[in-house]
N, C-alpha and C positions, 0 to 999 in steps of 0.2 A: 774535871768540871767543877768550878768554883760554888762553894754550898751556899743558900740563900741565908740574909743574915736574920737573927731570931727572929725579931718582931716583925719582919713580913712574912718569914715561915709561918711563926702563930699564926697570924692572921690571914694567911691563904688557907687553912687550915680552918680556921673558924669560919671563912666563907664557904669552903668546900662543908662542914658539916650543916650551915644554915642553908644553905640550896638544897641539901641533903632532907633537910625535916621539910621544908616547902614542898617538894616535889613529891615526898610518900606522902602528904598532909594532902596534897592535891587527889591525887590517885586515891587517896580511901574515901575521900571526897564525890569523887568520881563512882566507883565502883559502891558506895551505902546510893545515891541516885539512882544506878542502874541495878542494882537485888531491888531497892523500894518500887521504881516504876513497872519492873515484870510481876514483881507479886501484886501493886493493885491492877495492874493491866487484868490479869489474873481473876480478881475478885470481879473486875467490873465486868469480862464475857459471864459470870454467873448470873447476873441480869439482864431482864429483859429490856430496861429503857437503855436509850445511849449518850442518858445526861450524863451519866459518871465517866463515859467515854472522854466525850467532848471535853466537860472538865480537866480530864486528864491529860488531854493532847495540847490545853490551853497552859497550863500550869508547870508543865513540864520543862522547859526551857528554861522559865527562870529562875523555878527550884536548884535546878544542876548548879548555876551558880551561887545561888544564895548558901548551897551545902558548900561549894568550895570557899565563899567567901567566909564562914563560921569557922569552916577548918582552916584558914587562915589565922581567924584572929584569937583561934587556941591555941594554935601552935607559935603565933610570936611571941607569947609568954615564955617561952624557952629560948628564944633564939639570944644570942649572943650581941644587941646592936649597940651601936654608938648609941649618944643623946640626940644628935641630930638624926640618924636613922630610923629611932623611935619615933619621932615627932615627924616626919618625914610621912611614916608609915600613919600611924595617927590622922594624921590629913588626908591621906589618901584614903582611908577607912572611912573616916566622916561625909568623904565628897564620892563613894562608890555605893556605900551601903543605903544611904536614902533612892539612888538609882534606881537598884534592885528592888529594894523594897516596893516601889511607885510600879517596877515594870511586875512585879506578884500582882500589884492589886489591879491594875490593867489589863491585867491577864482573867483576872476572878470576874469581873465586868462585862469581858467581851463574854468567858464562861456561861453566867449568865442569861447574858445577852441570847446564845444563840441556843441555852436552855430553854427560854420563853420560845423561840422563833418554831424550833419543832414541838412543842409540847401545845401550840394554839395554831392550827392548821387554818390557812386565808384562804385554801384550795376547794375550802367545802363551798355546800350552797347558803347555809345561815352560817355566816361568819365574823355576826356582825359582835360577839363577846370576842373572839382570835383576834381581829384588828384593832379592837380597843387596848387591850391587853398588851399586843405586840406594837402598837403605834405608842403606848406612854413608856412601853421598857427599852423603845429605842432613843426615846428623848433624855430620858433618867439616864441612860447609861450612858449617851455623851456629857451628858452633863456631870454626871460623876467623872468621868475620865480627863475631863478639863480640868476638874476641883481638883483630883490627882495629880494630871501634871504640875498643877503651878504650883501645889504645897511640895513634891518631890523636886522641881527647881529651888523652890525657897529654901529648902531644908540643905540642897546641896550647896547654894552660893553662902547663907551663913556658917557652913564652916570653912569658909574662907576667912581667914582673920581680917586682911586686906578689904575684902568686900565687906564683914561684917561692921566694923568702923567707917563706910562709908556709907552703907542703910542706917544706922544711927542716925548719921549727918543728916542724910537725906529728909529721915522719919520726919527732925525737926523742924522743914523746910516744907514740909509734904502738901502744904493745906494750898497755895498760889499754883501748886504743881497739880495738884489732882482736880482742881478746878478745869486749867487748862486743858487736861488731858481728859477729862468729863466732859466738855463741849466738843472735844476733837470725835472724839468716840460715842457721839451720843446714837447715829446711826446703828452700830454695832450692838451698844449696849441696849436700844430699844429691843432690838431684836432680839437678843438673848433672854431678857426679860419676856418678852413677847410666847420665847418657844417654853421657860418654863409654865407658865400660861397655859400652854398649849396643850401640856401634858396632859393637865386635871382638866381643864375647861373641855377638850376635847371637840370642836369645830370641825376637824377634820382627822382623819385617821390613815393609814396604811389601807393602799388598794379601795380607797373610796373615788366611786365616782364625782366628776366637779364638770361645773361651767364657770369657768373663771375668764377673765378676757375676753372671752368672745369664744371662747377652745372648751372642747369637751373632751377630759381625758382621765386617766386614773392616778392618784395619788401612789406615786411610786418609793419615794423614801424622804423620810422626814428628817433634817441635819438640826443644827442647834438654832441656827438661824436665818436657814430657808429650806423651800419645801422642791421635789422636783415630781412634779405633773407629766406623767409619762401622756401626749396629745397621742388622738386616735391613727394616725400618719405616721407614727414610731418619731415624733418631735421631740423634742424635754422643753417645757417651760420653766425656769426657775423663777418662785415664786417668795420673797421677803417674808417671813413667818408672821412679822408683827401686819402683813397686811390682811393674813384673813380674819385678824380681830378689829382692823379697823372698817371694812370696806365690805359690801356685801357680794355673796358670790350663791350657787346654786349649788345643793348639796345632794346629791340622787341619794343619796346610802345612807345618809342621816342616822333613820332607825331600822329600817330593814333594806334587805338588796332587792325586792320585791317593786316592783315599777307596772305604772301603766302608762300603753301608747297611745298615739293617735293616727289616726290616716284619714284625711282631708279629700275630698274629691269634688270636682265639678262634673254635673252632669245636666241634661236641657229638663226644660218642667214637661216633658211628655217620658222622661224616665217611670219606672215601674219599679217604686221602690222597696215594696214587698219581694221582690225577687232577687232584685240588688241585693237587700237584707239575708234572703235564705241563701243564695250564694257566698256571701260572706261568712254566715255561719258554717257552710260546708268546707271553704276556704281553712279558716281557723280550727275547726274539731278534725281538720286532717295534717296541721302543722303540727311539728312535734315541740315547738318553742311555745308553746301556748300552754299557761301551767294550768289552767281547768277554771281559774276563779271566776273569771268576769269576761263578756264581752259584748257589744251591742252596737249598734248602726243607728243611729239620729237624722234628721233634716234640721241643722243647726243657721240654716242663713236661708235667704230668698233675693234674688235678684233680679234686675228687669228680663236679662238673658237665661240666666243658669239658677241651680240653686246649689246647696253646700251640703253633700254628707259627710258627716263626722263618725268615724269608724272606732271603739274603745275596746282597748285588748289587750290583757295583764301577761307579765313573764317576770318569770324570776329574778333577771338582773337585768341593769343597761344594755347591755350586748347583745342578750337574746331578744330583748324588745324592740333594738335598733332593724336586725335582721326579720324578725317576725313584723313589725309595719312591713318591711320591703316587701315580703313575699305576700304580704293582702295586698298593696299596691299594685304590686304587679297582675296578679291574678285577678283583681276584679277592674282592669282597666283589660287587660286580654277578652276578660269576658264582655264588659262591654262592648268592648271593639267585633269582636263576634258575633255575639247571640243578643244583643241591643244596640245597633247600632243607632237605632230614633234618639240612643238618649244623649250622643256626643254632643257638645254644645256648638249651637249653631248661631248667627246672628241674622236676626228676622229685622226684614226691611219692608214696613206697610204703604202698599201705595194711595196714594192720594188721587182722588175723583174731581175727574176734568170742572170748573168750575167752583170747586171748595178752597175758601181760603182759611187761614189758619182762625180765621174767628168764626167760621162758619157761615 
């Protein structure tokens, strides 16, 4: 068998030892990730929160790489390369490592992120500090995560030589350009503007009830630059962020989830409204949706036919108020229909005497 001649022996020989150091560089790469992740895995069951969990399930990923890509670019300091293989590698370094870098801090964001989500529960009854809390760390964190992406694209296209010499170009060129593209996007960017806004101003929140549109629903997640309204029908309304700074809308939850309702009724002017009233009361002090504050029965209208009681009756949140009117509705129109039946409204028709005309 004919022997290979020197200098591609060397140099199979030199590839074979540089595969050689990459591939243990890799593995110990590997193997310092996984001893690291089982000993904090480790530390973090010794506590009782499961922020350090969550952290660590988040970060995890693109730690592995980021150790392998370190133990990379120690161990090319040994490796045997050409000039163009250096430079080669080099470039590849400059356009991988801001990557990773961007996908760590995205990772620390979302971490974060879902640090706030459990540690300010929306599930209680005064929730109204949880959803402030959790409605501005939802806005902040995309908004960080956006700032992230574009400096980790930037960071990877200027080490492009090619591309960097044509941002230069551009820079000088930028000002007829970024006009254009400022009127194109003025849409987008109000609204981006609009949601940091949103943050601090605080108009609307996570899980807050609204009347927007015509629609009554809960504020179900807040994006950078709109909002989506989960309607009481399981609808989504998606709502442009910069309109609830422009436009007025009705906000139940404002400052507390604390609401009161109303229940409307017609009834004839020979009703007994003292008894209406203590039926009501018994109606209410035997609802379990009735949080104890407030409630009372009025004669708010008078008409030729009927008159108008207006029924007032506090609950905790939307929900329960919405339900707790239904159920005095219903109950004190059963009862009337039962046990009062003189008071349903009737239309009286008086008759006129043989010889009377309308002037008398």
């Amino acid at each position: 068998m004919p022997s290979l001649p020197p200098a591609i022996a060397d140099a199979a020989v030199a590839m074979a030892e540089a595969a050689a150091m990459i591939a243990a560089a890799v593995a110990a790469a590997l193997l310092v990730h996984r001893l690291a992740i089982v000993l904090l895995r480790r530390l973090a069951q010794r506590t009782r929160s499961r922020a350090d969990d969550m952290v660590l399930e988040r970060v995890r990923r693109p730690l592995r790489w980021i150790l392998v890509a370190v133990a990379l670019s120690i161990v090319q300091r040994g490796l045997p390369l050409l000039p163009w293989a250096k430079a080669l590698w080099q470039q590849a370094a400059g356009f991988v490592v801001p990557g990773l870098v961007g996908w760590l801090a995205i990772a620390l964001i979302g971490a974060l992120s879902d640090v706030m989500a459990i540690r300010h529960d929306i599930s209680v009854a005064d929730n109204l500090r949880a959803r402030r809390r959790r409605t501005r760390a939802a806005i902040l964190s995309r908004i960080a995560t956006f700032v992230v992406i574009f400096l980790t694209i930037c960071m990877m296209l200027l080490s492009i030589p090619g591309i960097r010499s044509v941002g230069i170009t551009l820079i000088a060129s930028a000002g007829l350009a970024g006009l254009a593209v400022g009127a194109a996007a003025q849409p987008a960017l109000k609204n981006l503007i609009a949601g940091i806004q949103l943050a601090f101003t605080e108009p609307i929140r996570i899980d807050d009830v609204l009347i927007i549109d015509g629609e009554w629903g809960r504020v179900e997640e807040i994006r950078l630059t709109y909002a989506v309204v989960r309607i009481w029908d399981d609808r989504r309304l998606i709502v442009p962020v910069a309109k609830f700074l422009e436009q007025s809308f009705q906000n139940w939850t404002r400052t507390t989830s604390e609401l009161m309702g109303s229940v409307f009724l017609r009834v004839d002017h020979a009703a007994d409204v003292p008894r209406i009233r203590a039926r009501a009361g018994e109606l209410i002090d035997a609802n379990k949706r009735w949080d104890r504050r407030f409630w009372n029965l009025q004669v708010t209208d008078a008409g030729e036919e009927t008159i108008e009681l207006r029924v007032l009756v506090t609950a905790r949140d939307a929900s329960l108020a919405f339900d707790l009117r239904c159920d005095i509705r219903e109950g004190l129109l059963a009862f009337i229909a039962t046990e009062m039946p003189e008071a349903l409204p009737r239309r009286r028709q008086m008759p006129v005497a043989a010889g009377v005309t309308a002037h008398g």
